[in-house]
C-alpha atoms as one frame of an Amber mdcrd trajectory, in Angstrom:
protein
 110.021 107.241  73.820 112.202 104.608  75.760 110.827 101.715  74.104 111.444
 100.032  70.848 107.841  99.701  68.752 105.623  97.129  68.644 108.068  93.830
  67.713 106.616  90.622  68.502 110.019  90.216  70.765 109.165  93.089  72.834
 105.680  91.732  73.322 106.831  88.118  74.050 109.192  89.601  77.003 107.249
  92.666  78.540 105.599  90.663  80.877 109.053  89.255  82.109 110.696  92.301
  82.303 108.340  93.774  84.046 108.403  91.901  86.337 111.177  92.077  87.286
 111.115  95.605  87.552 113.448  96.011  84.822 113.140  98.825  81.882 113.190
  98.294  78.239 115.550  99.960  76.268 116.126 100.727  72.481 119.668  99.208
  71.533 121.238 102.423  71.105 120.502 103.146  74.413 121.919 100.452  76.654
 125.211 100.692  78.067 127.786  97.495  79.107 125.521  96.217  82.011 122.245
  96.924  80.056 121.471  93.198  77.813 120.568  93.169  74.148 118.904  91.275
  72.575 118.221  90.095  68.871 115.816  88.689  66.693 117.018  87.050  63.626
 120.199  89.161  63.700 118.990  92.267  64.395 119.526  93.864  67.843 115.545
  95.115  68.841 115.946  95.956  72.250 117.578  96.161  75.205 117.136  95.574
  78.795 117.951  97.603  82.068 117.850  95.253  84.756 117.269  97.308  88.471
 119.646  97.039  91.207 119.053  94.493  93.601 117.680  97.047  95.879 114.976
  98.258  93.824 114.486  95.273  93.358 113.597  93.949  96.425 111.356  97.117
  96.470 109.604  95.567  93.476 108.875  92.499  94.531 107.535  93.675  97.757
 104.982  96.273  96.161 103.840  92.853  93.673 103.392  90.671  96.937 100.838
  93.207  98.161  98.847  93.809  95.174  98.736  89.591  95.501  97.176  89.665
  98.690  95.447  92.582  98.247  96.502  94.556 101.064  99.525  96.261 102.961
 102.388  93.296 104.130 102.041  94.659 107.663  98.482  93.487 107.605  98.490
  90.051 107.421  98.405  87.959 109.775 101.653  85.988 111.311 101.085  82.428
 109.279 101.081  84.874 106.342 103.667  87.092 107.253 105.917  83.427 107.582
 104.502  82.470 104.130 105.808  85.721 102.844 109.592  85.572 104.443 109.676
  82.173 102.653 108.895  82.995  99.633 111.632  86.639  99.999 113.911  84.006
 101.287 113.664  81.733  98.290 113.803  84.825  95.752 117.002  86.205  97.637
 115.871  88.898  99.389 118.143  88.358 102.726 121.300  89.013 100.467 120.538
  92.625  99.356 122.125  94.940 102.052 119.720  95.839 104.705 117.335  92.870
 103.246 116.228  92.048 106.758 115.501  95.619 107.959 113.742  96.315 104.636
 111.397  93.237 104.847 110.659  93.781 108.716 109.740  97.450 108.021 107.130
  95.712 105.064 105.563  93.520 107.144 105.150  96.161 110.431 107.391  93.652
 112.368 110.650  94.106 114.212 114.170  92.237 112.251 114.496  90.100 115.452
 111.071  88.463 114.167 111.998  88.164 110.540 115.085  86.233 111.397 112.971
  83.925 114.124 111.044  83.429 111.007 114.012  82.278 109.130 115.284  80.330
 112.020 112.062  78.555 112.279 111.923  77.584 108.532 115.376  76.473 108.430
 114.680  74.517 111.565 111.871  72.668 109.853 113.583  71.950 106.965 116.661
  70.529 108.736 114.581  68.245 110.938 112.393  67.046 107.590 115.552  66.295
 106.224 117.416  63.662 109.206
């Protein structure tokens, strides 16, 4: 078993660290990039976080079970919507960010970025 038992600290984050894809740990376990945390002194857990990468991964796979449907699916006011909301979570600074996203939503990295240019053009114009 990889998790700790039923504390009510393990209950309160579960939902957090899954989702962020992350992987809870007994203390024991973890190693120096691993956190640990305690309740009332006592070190119940610790947590894995995944590498940006796999992350990225993760947050992709959650965005379709939100809409319900493969990325590449949607349509292009959507697919927009969606770069957004990567952009805002960080996904253009994991390496190969772009080429992973465009491959997610069935559309080429010369799109993604027009994307990107076109929401940073909007924002720069809302903001003179």
């Amino acid at each position: 078993m990889t998790e700790p038992g039923d504390h009510p600290l393990v209950t309160a984050v579960k939902p957090l660290v899954d989702a962020m894809g992350a992987e809870i740990l007994r203390p024991e376990q973890a190693t120096a990039d691993d956190v640990v945390l305690a309740w009332e002194g006592v070190e119940v857990l610790a947590v894995r976080l995944p590498q940006l990468s796999d992350s990225l991964d993760h947050i992709l796979a959650a965005m379709e079970r939100r809409y319900g449907m493969p990325l590449s699916a949607l349509d292009r006011k959507t697919k927009q919507s969606v770069v957004r909301t990567l952009e805002a979570r960080g996904a253009f600074s994991v390496r190969h960010g772009v080429e992973t996203v465009a491959g997610a939503l069935g559309v080429s990295r010369f799109t993604v970025y027009n994307y990107l240019n076109r929401e940073n053009t909007a924002r720069d114009t809302k903001g003179r």
